[in-house]
C-alpha positions in Angstrom: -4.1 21.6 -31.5 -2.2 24.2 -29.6 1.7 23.1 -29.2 2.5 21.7 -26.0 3.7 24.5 -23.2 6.5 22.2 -21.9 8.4 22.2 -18.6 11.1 25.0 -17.7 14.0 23.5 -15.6 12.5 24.8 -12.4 9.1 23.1 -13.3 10.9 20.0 -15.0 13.1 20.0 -11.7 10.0 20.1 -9.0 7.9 17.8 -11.0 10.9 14.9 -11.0 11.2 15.3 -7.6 7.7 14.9 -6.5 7.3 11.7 -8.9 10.4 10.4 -6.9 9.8 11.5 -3.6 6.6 9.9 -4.2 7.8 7.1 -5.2 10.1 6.3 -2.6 8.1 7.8 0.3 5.0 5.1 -0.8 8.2 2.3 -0.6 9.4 2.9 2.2 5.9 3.7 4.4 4.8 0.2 2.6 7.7 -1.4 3.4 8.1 -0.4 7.1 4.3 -1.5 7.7 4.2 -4.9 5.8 7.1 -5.3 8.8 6.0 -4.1 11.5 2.4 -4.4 11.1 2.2 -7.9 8.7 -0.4 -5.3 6.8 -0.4 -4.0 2.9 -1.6 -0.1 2.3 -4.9 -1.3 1.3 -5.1 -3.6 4.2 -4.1 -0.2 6.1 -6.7 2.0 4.5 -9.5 -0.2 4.6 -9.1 -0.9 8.4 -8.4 2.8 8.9 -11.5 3.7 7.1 -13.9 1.5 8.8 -12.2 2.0 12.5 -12.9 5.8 11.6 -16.9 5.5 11.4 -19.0 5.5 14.4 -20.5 1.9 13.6 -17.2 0.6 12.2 -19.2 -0.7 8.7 -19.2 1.0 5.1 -20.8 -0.5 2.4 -19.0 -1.9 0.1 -19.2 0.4 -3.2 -18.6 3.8 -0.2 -15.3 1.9 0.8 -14.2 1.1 -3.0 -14.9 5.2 -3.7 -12.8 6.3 -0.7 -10.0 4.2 -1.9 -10.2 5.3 -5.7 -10.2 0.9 -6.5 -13.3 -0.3 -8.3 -15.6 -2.5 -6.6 -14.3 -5.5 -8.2 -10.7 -4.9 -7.2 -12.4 -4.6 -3.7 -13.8 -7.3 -3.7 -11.0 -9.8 -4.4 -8.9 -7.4 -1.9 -11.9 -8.0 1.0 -12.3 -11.8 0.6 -8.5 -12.3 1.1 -8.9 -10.2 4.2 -12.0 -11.6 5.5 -9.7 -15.2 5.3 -7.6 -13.5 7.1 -10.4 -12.6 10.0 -9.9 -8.8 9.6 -13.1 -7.7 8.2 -16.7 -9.2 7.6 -19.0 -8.9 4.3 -22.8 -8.3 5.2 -25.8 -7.7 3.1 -27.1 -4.4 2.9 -30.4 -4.4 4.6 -31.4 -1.1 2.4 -30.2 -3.0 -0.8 -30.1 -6.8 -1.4 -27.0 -6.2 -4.3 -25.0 -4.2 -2.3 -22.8 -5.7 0.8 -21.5 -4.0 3.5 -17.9 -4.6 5.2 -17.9 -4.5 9.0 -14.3 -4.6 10.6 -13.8 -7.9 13.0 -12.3 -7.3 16.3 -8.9 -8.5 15.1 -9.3 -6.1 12.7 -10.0 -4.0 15.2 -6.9 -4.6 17.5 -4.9 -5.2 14.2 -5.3 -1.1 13.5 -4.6 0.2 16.6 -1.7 -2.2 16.9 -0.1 -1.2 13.3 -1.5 2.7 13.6 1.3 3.8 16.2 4.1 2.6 14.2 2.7 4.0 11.1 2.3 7.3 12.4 5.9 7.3 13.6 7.1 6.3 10.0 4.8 9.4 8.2 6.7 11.9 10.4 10.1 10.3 10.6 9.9 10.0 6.4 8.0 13.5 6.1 6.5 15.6 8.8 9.3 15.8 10.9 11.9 16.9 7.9 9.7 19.9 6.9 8.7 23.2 8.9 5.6 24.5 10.2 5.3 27.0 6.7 5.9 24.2 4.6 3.6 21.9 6.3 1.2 24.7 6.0 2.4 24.8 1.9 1.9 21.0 1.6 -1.4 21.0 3.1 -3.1 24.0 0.4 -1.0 22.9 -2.2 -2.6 19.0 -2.2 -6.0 20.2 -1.4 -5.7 22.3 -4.6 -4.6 19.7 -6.5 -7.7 17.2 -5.0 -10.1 20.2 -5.1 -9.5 20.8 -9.0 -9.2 16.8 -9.4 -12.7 16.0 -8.5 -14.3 19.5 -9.1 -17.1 18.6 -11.8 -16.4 18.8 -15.0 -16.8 22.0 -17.0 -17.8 22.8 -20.6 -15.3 21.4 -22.9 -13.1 19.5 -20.4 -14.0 15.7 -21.1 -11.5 13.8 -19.0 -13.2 11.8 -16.5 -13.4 13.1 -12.8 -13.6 11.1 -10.1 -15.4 12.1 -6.9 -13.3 13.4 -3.6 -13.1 10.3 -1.0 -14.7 11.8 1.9 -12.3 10.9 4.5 -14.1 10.7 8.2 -11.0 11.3 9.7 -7.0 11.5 9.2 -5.4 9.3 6.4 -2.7 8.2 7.5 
């Protein structure tokens, strides 16, 4: 096994500061939309991914992909919202196992109600503190990142890859 090509300061330096600028930015977005929205980040993404499709329903195992969660994890995190009245589980008329999730109109108005805020909180937090060239940096450098995360495995590289959520519209 070749010896480990560890860190220089610089590297050491930028790779700290991502971790904790992560860290803190996930806080503090989660934090200000559990207030102002009564919603979690999953509760977020899974009403933002189904408001974003033209029939506002994704099966089940699609949704669980997008959000990099298993199905299982899903699952438990769907039923607590449909109790909530924020989303419906159907059966998939193609495939009696699978289910698909349908967003209720209170999940409905429960997006476009929390959306506003959360928008304002992603620039205040981020966008608004960089500049044009390092939004532009940002963007290539995490589309690198997810490009060469879920590219397909090559010969002799036998991590696991995950596929690229396909996103129908903005995360945010």
């Amino acid at each position: 096994m070749d010896a480990p090509r560890w860190l220089d300061e610089r590297e050491e330096r930028a790779w700290r500061g991502y971790r904790r600028m992560r860290r803190l930015l996930d806080l503090e977005l989660a934090r200000e939309l559990a207030q102002d929205a009564g919603l979690s980040e999953p509760d977020y993404d899974v009403l933002s991914d189904l408001s974003e499709t033209p029939d506002q329903r994704l099966r089940l195992s699609e949704l669980a992909d997008r959000m990099l969660w298993s199905r299982s994890r899903l699952s438990h995190h769907l039923t607590r919202m449909q109790q909530r009245g924020l989303v419906t589980r159907e059966e998939c008329a193609s495939d009696g196992r699978g289910s698909v999730i349908a967003l209720t109109p209170a999940g409905r108005r429960a997006i476009e109600a929390a959306a506003p805020g959360h928008v304002a909180a992603v620039r205040r937090h981020l966008i608004d503190l960089l500049t044009p060239d390092e939004i532009e940096a940002l963007g290539a450098l995490t589309h690198r990142v997810v490009d060469h995360l879920t590219a397909p495995a090559r010969p002799g590289d036998d991590r696991p890859r995950r596929a690229a959520p396909t996103p129908a519209g903005p995360e945010l």
